[in-house]
MIRODREN-404310 format. One line per 4 residues: number of its first residue (from 1); their letters; for each residue x, y, z of N, C-alpha, C. Coordinates in steps of 0.1 Angstrom, whole numbers. Example, Ala and Ser with C-alpha at 12.3 -4.5 7.8 and 13.67 -1.06 7.14 Angstrom:
1 = AS = 132:-57:78:123:-45:78:132:-33:78  128:-22:71:137:-11:71:129:0:79
This chain:
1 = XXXX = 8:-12:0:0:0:0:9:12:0  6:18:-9:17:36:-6:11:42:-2  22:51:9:17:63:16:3:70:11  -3:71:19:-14:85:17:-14:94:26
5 = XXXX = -16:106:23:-15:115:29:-24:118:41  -27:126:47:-31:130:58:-39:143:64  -51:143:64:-51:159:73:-54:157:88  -60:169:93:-58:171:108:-67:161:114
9 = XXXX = -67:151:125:-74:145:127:-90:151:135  -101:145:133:-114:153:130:-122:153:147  -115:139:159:-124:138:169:-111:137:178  -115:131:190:-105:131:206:-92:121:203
13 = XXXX = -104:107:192:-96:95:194:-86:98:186  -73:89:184:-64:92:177:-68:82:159  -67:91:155:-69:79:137:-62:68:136  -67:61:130:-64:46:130:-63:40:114
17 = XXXX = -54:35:112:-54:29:98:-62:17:100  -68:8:92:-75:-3:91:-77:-9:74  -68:-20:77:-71:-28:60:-80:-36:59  -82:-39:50:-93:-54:45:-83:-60:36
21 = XXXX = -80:-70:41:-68:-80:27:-83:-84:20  -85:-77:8:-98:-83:0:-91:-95:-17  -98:-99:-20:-95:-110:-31:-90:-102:-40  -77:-99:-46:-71:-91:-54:-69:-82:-52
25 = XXXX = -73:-78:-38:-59:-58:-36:-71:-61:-20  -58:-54:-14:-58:-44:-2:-59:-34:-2  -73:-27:8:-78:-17:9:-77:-9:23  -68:3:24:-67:9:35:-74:22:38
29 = XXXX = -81:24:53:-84:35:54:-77:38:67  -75:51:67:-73:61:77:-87:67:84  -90:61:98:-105:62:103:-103:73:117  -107:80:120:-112:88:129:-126:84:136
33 = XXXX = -128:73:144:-139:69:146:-143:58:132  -156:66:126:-158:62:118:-158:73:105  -153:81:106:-151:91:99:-136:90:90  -137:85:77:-125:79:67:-115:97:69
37 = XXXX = -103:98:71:-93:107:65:-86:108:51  -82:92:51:-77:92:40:-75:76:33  -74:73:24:-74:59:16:-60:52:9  -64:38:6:-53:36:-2:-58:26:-9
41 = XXXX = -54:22:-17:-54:9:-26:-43:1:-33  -38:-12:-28:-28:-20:-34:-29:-33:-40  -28:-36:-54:-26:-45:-59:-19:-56:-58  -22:-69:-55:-13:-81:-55:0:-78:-64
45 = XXXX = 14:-80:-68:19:-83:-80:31:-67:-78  20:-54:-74:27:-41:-81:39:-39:-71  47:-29:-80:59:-25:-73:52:-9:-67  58:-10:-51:49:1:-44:58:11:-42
49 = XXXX = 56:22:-38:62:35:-29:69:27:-17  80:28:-9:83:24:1:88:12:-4  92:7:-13:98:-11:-14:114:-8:-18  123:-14:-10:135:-14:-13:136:-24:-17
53 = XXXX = 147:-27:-26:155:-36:-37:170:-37:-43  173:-45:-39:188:-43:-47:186:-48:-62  190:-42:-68:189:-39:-85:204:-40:-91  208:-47:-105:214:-45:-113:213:-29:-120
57 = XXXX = 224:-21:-123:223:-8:-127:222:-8:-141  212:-9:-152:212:-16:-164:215:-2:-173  214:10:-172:219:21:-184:222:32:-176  232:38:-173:231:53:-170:235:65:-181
61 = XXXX = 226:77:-177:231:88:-183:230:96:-176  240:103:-174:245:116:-161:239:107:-151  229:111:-143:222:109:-131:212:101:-129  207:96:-143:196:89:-142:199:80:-155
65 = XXXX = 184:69:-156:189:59:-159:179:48:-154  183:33:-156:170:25:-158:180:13:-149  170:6:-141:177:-7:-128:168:-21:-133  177:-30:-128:162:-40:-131:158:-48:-117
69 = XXXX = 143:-44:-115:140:-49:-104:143:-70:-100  144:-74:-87:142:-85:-84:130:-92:-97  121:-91:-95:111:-92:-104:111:-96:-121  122:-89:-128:127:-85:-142:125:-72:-147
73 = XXXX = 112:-68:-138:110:-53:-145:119:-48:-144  121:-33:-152:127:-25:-153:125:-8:-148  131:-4:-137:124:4:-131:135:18:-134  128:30:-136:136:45:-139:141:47:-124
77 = XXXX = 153:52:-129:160:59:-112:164:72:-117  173:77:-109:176:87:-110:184:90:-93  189:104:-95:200:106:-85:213:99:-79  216:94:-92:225:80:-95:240:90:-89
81 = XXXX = 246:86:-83:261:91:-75:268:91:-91  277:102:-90:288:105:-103:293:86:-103  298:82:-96:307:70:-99:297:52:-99  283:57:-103:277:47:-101:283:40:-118
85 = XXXX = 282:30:-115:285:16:-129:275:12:-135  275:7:-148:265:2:-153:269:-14:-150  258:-21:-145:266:-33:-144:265:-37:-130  267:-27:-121:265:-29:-108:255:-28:-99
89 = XXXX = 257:-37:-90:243:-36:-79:245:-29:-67  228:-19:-66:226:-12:-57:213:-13:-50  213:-6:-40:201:-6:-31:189:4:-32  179:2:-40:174:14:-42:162:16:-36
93 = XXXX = 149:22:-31:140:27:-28:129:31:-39  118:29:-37:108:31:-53:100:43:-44  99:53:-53:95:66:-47:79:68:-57  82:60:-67:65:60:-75:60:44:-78
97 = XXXX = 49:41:-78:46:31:-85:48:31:-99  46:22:-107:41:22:-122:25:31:-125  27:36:-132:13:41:-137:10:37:-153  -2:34:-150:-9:33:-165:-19:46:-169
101 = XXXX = -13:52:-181:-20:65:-186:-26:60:-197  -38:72:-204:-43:71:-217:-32:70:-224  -27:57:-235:-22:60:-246:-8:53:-238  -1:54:-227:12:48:-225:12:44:-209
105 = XXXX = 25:36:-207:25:31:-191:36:39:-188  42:39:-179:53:43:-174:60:37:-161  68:33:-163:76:25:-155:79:31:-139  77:21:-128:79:25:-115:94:36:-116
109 = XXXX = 94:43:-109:105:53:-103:112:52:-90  128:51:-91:134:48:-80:146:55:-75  154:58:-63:164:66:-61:175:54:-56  185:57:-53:194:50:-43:189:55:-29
113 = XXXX = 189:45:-21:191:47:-7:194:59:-1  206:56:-5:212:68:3:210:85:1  201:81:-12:202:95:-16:187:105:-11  180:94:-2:168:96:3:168:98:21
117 = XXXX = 163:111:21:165:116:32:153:118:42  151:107:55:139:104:60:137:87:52  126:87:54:115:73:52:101:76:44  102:63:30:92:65:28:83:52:31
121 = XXXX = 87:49:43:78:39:46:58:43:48  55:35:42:38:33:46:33:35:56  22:42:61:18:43:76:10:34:76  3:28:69:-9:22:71:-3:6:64
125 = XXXX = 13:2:68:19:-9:70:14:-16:84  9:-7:91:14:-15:107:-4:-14:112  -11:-8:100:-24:-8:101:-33:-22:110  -45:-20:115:-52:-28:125:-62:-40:109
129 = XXXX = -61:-50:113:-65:-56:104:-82:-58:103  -85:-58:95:-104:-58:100:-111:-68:87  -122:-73:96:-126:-81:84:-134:-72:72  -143:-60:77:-151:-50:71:-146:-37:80
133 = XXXX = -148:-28:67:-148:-15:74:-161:-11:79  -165:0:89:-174:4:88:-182:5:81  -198:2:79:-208:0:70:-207:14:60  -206:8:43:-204:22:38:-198:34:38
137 = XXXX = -188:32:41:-173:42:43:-168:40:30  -163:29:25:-159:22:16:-167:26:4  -173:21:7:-185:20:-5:-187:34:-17  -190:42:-6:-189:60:-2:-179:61:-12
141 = XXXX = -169:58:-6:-158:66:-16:-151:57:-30  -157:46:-31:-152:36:-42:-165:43:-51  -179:47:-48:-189:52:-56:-182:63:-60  -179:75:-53:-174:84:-57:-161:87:-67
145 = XXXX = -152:77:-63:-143:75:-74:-147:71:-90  -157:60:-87:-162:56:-99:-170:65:-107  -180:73:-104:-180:82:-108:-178:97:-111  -165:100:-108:-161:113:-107:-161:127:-101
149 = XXXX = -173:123:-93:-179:135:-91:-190:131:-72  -182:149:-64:-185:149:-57:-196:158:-55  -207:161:-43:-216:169:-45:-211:175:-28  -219:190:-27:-220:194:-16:-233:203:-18
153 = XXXX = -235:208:-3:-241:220:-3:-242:230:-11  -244:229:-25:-247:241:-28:-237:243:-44  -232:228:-45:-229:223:-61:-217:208:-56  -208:212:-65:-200:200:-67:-184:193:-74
157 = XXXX = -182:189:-72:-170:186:-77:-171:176:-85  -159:180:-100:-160:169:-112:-143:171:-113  -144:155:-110:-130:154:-111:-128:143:-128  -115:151:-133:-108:144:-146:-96:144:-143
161 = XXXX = -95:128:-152:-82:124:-152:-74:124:-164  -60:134:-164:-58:131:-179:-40:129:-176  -37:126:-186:-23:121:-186:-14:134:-181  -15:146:-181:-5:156:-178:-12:159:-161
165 = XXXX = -18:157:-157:-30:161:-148:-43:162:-142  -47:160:-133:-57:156:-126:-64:170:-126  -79:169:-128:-84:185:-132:-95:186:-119  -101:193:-114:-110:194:-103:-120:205:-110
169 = XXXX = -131:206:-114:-135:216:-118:-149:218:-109  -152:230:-105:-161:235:-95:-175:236:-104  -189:230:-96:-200:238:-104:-213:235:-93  -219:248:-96:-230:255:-84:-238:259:-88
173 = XXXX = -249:267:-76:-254:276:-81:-257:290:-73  -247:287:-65:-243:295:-53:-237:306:-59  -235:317:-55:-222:329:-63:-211:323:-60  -205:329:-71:-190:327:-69:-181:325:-62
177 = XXXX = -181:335:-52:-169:332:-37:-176:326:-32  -189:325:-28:-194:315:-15:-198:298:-26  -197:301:-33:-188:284:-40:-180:284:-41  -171:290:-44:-156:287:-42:-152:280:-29
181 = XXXX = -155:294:-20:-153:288:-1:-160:276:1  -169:276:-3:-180:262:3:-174:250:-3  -168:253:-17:-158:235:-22:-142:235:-18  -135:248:-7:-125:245:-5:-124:233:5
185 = XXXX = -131:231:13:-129:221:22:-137:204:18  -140:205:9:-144:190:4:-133:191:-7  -127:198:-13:-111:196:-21:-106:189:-12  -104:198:2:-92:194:14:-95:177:16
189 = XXXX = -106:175:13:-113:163:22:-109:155:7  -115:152:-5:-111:145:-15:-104:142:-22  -92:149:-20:-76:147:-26:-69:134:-16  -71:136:-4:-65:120:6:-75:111:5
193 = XXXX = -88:112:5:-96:103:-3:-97:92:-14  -91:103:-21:-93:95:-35:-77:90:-36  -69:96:-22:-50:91:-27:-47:98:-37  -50:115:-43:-44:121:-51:-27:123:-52
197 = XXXX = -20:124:-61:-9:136:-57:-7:140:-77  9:139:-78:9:147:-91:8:159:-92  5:166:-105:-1:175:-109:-18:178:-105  -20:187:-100:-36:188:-98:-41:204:-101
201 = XXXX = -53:201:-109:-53:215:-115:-69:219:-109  -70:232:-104:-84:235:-97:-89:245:-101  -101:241:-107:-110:253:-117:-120:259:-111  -118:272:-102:-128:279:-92:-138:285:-105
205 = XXXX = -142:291:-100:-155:305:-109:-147:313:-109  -146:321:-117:-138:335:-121:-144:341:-109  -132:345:-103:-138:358:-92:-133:372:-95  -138:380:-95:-134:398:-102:-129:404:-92
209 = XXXX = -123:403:-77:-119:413:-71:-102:399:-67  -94:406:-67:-84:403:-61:-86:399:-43  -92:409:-34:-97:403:-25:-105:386:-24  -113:388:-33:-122:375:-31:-116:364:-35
213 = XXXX = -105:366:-47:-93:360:-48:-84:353:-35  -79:364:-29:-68:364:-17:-78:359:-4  -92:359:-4:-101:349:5:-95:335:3  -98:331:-11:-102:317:-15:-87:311:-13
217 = XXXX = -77:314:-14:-60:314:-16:-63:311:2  -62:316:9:-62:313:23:-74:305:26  -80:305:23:-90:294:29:-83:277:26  -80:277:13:-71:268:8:-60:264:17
221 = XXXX = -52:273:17:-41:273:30:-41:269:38  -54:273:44:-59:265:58:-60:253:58  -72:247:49:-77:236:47:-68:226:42  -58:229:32:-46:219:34:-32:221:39
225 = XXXX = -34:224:52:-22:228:59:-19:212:64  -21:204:62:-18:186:66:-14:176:54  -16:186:44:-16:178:32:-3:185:21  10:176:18:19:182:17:19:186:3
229 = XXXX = 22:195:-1:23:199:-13:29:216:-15  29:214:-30:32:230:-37:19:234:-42  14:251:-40:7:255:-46:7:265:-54  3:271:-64:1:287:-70:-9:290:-63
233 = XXXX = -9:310:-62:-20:314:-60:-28:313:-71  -42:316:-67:-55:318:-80:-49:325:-88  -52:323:-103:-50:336:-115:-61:344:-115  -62:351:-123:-76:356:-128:-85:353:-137
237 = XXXX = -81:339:-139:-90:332:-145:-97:319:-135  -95:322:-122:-98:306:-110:-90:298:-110  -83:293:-115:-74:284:-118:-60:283:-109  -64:270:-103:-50:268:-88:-49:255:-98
241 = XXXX = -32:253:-94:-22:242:-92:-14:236:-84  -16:227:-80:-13:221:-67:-2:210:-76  10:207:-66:17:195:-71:20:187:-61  20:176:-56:20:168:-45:26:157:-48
245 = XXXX = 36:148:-38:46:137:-43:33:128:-47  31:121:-59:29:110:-67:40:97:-63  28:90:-56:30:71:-49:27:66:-60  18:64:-68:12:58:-75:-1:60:-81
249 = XXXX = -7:50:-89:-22:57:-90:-31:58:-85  -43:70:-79:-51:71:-73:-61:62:-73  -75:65:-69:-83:57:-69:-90:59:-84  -90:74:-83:-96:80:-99:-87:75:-112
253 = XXXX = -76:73:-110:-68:68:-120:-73:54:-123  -68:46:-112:-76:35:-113:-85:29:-119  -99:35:-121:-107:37:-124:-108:41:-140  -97:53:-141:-100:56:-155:-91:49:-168
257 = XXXX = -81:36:-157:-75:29:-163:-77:14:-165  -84:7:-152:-87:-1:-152:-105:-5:-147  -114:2:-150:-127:3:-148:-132:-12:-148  -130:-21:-150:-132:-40:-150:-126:-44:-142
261 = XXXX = -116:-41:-137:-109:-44:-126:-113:-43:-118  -116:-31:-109:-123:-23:-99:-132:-29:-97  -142:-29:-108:-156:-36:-106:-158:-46:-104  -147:-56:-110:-150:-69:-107:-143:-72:-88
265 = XXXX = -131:-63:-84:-131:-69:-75:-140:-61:-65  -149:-54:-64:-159:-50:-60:-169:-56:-60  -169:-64:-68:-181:-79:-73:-177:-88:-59  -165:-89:-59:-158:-99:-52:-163:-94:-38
269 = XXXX = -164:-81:-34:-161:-81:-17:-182:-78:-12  -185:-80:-27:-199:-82:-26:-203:-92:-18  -196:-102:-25:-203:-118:-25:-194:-123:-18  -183:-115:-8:-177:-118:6:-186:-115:18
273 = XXXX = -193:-101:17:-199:-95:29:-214:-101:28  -215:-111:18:-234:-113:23:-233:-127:37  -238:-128:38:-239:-138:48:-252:-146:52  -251:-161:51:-265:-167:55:-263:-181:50
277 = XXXX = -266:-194:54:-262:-207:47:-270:-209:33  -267:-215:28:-264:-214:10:-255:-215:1  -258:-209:-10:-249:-206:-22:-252:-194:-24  -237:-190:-27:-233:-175:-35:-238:-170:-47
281 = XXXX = -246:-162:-49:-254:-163:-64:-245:-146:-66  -237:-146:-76:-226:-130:-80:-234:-129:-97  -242:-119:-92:-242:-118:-107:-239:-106:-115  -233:-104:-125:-221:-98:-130:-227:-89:-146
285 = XXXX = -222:-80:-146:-222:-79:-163:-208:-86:-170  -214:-91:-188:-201:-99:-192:-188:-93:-192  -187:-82:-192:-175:-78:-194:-169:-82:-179  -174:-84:-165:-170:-86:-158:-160:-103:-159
289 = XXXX = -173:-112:-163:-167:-128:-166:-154:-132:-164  -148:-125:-173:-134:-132:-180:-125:-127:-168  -125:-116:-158:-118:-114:-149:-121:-120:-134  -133:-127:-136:-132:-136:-124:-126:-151:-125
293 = XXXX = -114:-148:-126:-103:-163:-129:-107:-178:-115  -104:-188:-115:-108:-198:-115:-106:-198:-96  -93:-187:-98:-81:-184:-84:-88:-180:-73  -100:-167:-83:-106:-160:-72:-116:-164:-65
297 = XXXX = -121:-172:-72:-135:-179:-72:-133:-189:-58  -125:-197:-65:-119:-207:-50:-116:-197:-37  -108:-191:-40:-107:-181:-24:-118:-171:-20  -129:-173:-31:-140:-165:-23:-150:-177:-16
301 = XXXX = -151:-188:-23:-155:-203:-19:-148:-206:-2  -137:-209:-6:-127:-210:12:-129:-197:20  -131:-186:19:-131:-173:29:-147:-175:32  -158:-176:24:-167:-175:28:-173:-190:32
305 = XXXX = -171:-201:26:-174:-218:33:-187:-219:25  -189:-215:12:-200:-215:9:-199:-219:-9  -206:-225:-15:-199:-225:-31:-207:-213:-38  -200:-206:-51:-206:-198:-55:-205:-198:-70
309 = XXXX = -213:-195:-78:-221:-191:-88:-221:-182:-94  -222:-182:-104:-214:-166:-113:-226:-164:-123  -235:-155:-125:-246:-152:-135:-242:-143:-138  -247:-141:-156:-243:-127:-164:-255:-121:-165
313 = XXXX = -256:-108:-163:-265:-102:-167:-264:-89:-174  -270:-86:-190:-262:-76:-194:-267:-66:-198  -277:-64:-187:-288:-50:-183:-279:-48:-172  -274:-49:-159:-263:-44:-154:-256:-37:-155
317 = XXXX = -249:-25:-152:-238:-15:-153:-225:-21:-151  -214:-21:-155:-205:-25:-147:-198:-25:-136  -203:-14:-129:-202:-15:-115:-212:-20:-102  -225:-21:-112:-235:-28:-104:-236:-45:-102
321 = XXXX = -226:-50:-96:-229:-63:-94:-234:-69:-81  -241:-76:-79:-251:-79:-69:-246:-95:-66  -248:-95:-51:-249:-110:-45:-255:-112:-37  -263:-124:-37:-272:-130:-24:-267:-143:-23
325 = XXXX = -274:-147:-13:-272:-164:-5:-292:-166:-14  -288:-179:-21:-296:-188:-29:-297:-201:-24  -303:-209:-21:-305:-225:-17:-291:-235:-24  -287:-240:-17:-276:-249:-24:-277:-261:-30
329 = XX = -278:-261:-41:-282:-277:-50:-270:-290:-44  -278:-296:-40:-264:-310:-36:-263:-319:-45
């Protein structure tokens, strides 16, 4: 799981990480009670934020240059010491995951050791294990992701994902500054949510006074004073840029790269959480099918002690898949 970020914690108790090891990725929240801070998501297989490795040094130029992971991959470094070898093995640290964009992938990113100052270790490594999160916490923000788009009092947030940048665009029907003000603190709240970082680009309402400007700029300030990053002020066109270290891909990425993935293993933690003696009836749209391999099936069979059944149905959304407990034919 890579790092996610963090804001100020919201009640007395102290926040609490909590995973679900679910069938095909690990899902972490950062809980205040029951009140989520911030998320993660990690895939069986991927190379994470925080994984050291000793690597063969396979090409350098000046400072940077390409290693090959344990694995075979081949992972970008950089901050390579003047006297590093090609040929030689070193200890490196992975400071990005792999990301998959529209149109291209890009290879995990790594430093030497030594050249990293502090720990990028995971907080939510030493996390409390749980079988379920709180009812709909999850859910909450996996809907949200899949959809794009958040709502508040008085409009909402539409978030896009494109290969140079993650775009936030504001829309209301509130005026201007008092939408602006009213979506700086569900920004604050849905950037560790959804596990943002990168490039992030934020499209207010044109505001016409420099004051109402220099409001929204501090309000902002406030609201992610926990959440590490670079910012611009507003232009005079609304428009903030935020840049924040990139672990890997968000939830929204996710989603806008692997949307059958997501869904199907969201199929999966469907027809984990029903409960009752029976059979598992998951019923799926087809495009789900072919990603429920033979692997998952069995370990949702053994975790839950029940056999289960797989129906297509292709009036279903792809994110709508449904499970019940059905009578069990012997």
């Amino acid at each position: 799981m890579k790092r996610a970020h963090c804001c100020a914690p919201l009640g007395s108790t102290l926040p609490e990480w909590q995973v679900e090891e679910g069938i095909g990725e690990r899902r972490a929240l950062l809980l205040d009670g029951e009140t989520p801070l911030a998320a993660g998501l990690h895939w069986p297989g991927e190379i994470q934020a925080g994984d050291e490795f000793e690597g063969k040094l396979l090409r350098k130029t000046g400072a940077r240059g390409t290693a090959q992971h344990p694995s075979g991959r081949e992972v970008l470094v950089d901050k390579l010491p003047r006297d590093a070898s090609e040929g030689a093995n070193y200890l490196f640290a992975i400071t990005r995951g792999a990301m998959t964009e529209r149109g291209r992938f890009k290879l995990p990113a790594a430093r030497p050791v030594s050249t990293i100052a502090g720990t990028l270790s995971d907080p939510s490594a030493n996390a409390r294990s749980v079988r379920r999160f709180p009812p709909g916490v999850w859910e909450d923000i996996w809907h949200a992701a899949s959809s794009g788009e958040v709502e508040f009092a008085g409009g909402s947030l539409l978030f896009a994902v494109t290969p140079a940048m993650t775009l936030i665009d504001i829309d209301g029907d509130l005026p201007p500054r008092e939408l602006s003000l009213a979506a700086v603190p569900q920004i604050a709240r849905w950037l560790t949510l959804f596990d943002l970082g990168g490039s992030i680009g934020i499209d207010f309402p044109t505001l016409q006074t420099k004051s109402d400007r220099k409001a929204v700029d501090s309000a902002l300030e406030e609201a992610l004073s926990g959440f590490s990053h670079e910012r611009t002020a507003m232009n005079g066109f609304g428009l903030v840029q935020i840049v924040a270290r990139l672990h890997g891909p968000s939830l929204l990425h996710r989603f806008a790269t692997s949307r059958i993935g997501m869904a199907a293993r969201m199929a999966l933690r469907r027809a984990e959480m029903v409960e009752g003696p029976g059979a598992t009836l998951l019923t799926v749209h087809p495009a789900l099918r072919p990603r429920l391999g033979p692997e998952w099936i069995a370990e949702l069979e053994r975790r839950t002690a029940r056999p289960v059944r797989v129906a297509i149905d292709p009036g279903l959304a792809i994110e709508a898949a449904t499970a019940q407990i059905v009578p069990h034919d012997d």
